[in-house]
C-alpha positions as CSV (number, residue, x, y, z in Angstrom):
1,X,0.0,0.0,0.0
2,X,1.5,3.5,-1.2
3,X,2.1,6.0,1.1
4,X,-0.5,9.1,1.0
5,X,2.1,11.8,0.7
6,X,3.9,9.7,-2.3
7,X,0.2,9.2,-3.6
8,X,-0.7,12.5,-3.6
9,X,1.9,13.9,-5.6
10,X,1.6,11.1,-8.2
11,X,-2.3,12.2,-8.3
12,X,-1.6,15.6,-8.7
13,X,1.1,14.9,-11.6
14,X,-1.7,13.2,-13.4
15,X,-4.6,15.5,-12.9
16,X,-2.2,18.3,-14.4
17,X,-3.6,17.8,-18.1
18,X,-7.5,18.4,-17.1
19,X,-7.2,21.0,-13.9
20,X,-5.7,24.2,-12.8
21,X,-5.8,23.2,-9.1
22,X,-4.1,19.4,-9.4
23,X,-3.3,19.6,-6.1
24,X,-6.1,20.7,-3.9
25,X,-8.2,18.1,-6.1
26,X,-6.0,14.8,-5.3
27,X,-6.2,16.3,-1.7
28,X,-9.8,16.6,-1.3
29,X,-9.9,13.4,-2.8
30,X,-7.6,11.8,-0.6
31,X,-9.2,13.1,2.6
32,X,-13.0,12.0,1.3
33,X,-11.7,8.6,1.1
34,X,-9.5,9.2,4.0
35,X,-12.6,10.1,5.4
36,X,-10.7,13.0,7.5
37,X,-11.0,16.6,7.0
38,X,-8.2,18.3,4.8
39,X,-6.9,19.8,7.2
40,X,-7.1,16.6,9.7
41,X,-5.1,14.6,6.5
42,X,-2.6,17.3,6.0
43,X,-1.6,17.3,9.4
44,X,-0.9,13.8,9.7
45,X,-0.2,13.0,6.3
46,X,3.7,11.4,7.2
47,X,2.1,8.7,9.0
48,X,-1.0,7.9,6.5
49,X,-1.4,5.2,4.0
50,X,-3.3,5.8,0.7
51,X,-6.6,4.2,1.0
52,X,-7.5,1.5,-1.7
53,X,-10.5,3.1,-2.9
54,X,-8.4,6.6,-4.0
55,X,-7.4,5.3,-6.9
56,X,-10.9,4.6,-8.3
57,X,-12.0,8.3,-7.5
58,X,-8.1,9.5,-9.1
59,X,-9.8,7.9,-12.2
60,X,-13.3,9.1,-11.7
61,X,-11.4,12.9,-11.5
62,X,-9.2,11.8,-15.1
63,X,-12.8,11.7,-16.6
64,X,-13.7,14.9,-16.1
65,X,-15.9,14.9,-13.4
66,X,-16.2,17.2,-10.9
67,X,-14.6,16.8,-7.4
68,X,-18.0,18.5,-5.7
69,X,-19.5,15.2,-7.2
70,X,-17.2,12.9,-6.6
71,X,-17.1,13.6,-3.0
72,X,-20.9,15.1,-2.4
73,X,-20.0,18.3,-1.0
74,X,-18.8,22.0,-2.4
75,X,-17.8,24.5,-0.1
76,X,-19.2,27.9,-0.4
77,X,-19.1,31.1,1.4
78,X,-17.7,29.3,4.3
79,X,-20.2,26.5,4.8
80,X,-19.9,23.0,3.0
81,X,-23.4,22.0,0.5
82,X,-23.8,19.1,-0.2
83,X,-24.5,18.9,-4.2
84,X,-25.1,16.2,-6.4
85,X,-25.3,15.8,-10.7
86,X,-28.6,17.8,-10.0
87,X,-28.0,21.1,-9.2
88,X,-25.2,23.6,-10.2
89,X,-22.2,23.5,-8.6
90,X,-21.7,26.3,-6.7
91,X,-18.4,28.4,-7.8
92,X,-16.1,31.4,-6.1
93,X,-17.6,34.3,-8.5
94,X,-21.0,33.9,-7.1
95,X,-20.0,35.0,-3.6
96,X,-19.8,38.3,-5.0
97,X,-23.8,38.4,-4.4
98,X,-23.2,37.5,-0.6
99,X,-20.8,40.3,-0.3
100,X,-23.2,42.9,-2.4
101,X,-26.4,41.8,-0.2
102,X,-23.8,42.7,2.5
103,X,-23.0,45.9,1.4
104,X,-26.4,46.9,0.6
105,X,-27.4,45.8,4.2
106,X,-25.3,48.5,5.7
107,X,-28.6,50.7,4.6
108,X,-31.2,48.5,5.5
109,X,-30.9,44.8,6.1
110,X,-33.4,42.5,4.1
111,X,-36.2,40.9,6.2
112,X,-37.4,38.8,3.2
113,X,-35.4,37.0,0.8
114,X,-36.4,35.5,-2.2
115,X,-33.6,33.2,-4.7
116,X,-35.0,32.2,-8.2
117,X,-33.8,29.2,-8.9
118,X,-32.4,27.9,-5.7
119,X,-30.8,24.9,-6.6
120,X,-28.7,23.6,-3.5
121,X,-30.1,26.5,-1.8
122,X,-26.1,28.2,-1.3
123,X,-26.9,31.0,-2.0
124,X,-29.9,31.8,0.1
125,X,-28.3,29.7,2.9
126,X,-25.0,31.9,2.9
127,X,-27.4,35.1,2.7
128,X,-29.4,33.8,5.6
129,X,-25.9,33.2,7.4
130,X,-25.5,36.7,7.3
131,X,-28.7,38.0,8.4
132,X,-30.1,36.3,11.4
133,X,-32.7,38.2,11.2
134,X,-34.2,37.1,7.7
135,X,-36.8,34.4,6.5
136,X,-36.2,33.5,2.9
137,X,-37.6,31.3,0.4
138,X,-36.1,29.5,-2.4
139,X,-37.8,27.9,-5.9
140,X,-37.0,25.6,-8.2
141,X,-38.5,23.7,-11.3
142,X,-36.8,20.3,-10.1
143,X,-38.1,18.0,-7.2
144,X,-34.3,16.7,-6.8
145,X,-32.6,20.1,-6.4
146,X,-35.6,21.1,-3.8
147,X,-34.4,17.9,-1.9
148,X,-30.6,18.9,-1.7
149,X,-31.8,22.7,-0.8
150,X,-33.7,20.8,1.9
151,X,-30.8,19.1,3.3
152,X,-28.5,21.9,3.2
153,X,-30.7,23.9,5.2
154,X,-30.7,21.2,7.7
155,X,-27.3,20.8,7.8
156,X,-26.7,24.6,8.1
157,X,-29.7,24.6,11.3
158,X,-31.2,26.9,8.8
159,X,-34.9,25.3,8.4
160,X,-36.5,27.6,10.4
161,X,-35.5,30.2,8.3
162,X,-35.5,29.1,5.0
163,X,-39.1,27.4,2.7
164,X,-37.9,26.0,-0.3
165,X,-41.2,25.6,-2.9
166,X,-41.3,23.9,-6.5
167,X,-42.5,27.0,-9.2
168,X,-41.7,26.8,-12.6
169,X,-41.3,30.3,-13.6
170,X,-42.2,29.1,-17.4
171,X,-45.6,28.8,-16.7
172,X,-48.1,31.7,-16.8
173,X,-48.6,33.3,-13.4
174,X,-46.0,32.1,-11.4
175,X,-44.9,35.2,-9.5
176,X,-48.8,34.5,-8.5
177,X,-48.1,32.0,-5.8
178,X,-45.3,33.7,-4.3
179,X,-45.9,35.8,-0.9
180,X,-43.8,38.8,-1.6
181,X,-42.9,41.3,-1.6
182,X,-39.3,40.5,-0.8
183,X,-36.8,42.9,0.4
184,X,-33.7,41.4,-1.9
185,X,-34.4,38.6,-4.8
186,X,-31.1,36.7,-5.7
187,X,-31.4,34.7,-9.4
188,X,-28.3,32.9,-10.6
189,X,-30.6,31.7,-13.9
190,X,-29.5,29.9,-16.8
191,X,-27.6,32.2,-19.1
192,X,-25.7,30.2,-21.2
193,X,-26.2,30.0,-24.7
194,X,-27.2,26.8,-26.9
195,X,-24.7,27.4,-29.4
196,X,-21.8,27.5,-26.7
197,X,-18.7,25.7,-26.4
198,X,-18.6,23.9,-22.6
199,X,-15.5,21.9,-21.0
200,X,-16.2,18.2,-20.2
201,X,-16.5,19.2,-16.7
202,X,-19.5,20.9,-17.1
203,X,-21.4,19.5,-20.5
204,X,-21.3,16.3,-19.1
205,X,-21.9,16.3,-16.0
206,X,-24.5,19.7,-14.6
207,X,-27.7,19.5,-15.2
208,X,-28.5,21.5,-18.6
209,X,-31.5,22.6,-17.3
210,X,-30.0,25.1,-15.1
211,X,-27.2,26.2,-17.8
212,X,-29.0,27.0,-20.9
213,X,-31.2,29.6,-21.9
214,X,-31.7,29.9,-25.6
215,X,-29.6,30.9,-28.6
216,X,-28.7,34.6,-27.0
217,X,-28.5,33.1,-23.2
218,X,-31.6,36.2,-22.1
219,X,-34.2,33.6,-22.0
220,X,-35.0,33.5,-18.4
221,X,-33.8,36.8,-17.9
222,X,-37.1,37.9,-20.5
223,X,-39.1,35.8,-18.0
224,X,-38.1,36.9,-15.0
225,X,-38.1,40.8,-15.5
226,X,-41.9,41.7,-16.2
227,X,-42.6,39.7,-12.7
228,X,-40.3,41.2,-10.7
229,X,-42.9,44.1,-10.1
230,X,-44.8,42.4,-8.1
231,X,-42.1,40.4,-6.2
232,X,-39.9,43.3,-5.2
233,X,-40.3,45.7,-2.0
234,X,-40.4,49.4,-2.6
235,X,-36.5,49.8,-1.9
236,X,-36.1,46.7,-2.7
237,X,-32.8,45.2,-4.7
238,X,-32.3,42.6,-7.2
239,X,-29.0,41.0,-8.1
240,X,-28.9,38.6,-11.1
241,X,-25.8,37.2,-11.8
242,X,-25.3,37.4,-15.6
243,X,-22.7,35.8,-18.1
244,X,-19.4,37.3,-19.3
245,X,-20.9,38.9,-22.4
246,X,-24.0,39.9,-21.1
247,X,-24.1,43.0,-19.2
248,X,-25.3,45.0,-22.0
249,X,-28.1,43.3,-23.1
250,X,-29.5,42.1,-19.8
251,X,-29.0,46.1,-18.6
252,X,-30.8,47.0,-21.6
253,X,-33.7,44.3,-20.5
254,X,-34.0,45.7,-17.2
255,X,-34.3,49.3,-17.7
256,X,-37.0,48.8,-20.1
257,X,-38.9,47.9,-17.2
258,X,-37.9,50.5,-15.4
259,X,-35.0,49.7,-13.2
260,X,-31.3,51.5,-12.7
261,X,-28.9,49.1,-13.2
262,X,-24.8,48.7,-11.6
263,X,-22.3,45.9,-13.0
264,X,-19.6,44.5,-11.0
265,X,-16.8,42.4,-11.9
266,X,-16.0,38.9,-10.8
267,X,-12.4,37.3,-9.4
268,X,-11.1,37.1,-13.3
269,X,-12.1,40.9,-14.2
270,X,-15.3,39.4,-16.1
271,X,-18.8,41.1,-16.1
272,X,-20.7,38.6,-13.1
273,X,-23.4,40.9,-11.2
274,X,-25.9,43.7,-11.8
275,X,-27.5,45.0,-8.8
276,X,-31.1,46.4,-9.7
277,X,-33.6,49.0,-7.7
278,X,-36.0,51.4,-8.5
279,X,-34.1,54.3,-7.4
280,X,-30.6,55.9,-8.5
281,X,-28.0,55.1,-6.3
């Protein structure tokens, strides 16, 4: 039986060619089946042994998929989600709607949170986190992802805040059966176009339904926009995480109906948030 330090770096060497972060990956990998903490497994990694089953999830990891699969469980904002192949992973960049719902606090906290398209429920959860003070509710179109949601709030002793309810906001009158008005609405929808080019990681293994959203990507933001009347507090604020490319058109979208519109950048410098109200700032 290989040792896990000797393991680890012979993991890492061959995870070079599909992943910027070979190391953290064999890592986490080595601790899930180590079935220790990272930290725990880095701390005593001179006297470990490499488990047998590491090398089945090495190879697992060779074909593409994720590591937040492979081991259940993505951390986020501080607090581990479980995930599974039915909801979105959730990734660095979004954070940067925790930290705007934070700044935008500093005025007047939210009571009432609302997240379109909840998936796991992170980033509700993490907003809830923040405001002890807040009730929130998440939706989703898929019975599976409502589960996960579901369990993360348990595991974050979160359920007395947080209602998770299945909506489909494709059908007519959705924003019906909703109790708003809501002081801050999150939405990471889909926004990637059907025409686009996706890494293994992702077109094989997340589900589509949460990715794509038409030939431009602006389908669910079309959708979501006209309802947002109704859902949204006076002083209310919005932040819709966008795509790349996208800031344009989906600013265009929203001030047709009305709304002022900032864009902030992500960790890479890209175009990730737009932070809407019915007020200048």
């Amino acid at each position: 039986m290989a040792d896990a330090a000797a393991a680890l770096r012979a993991a890492a060497q061959d995870l070079q060619s599909i992943t910027d972060t070979p190391r953290l990956d064999a890592e986490l990998l080595m601790a899930h089946a180590l079935e220790m903490s990272r930290e725990d497994m880095l701390l005593k990694l001179p006297e470990l042994n490499a488990p047998r089953d590491f090398r089945e999830l090495l190879q697992r990891r060779l074909a593409h998929e994720p590591v937040a699969h492979i081991i259940g469980e993505k951390e986020f904002w501080g607090l581990s989600f479980q995930v599974s192949p039915d909801v979105l992973i959730p990734r660095p960049d979004s954070e940067l709607l925790i930290e705007e719902a934070i700044r935008l606090a500093a005025e007047k906290p939210p009571v009432r949170i609302l997240d379109l398209g909840t998936g796991s429920g992170a980033l509700l959860l993490a907003t809830l986190s923040e405001f002890p003070d807040a009730t929130g509710m998440g939706i989703d179109a898929s019975a599976s992802a409502l589960e996960i949601a579901h369990n993360n709030a348990d595991r974050l002793s979160l359920t007395d805040r947080a209602q998770f309810r299945m909506l489909d906001w494709t059908c007519s009158g959705w924003a019906n059966d909703l109790p708003g008005p809501f002081d801050l609405i999150l939405a990471n929808p889909p926004y990637v176009s059907t025409d686009a080019s996706l890494s293994a990681e992702v077109a094989q293994y997340e589900p589509h339904e949460a990715l794509f959203a038409g030939v431009e990507g602006l389908d669910d933001y079309r959708i979501i926009l006209p309802a947002l009347e109704k859902l949204l507090a006076t002083g209310g604020h919005v932040l819709f995480e966008i795509g790349y490319d996208q800031a344009k058109n989906v600013t265009q979208l929203a001030e047709s109906h009305g709304y002022f519109v900032q864009c902030q950048q992500d960790l890479g410098g890209n175009d990730r948030l737009l932070t809407l109200n019915r007020t200048a700032s």
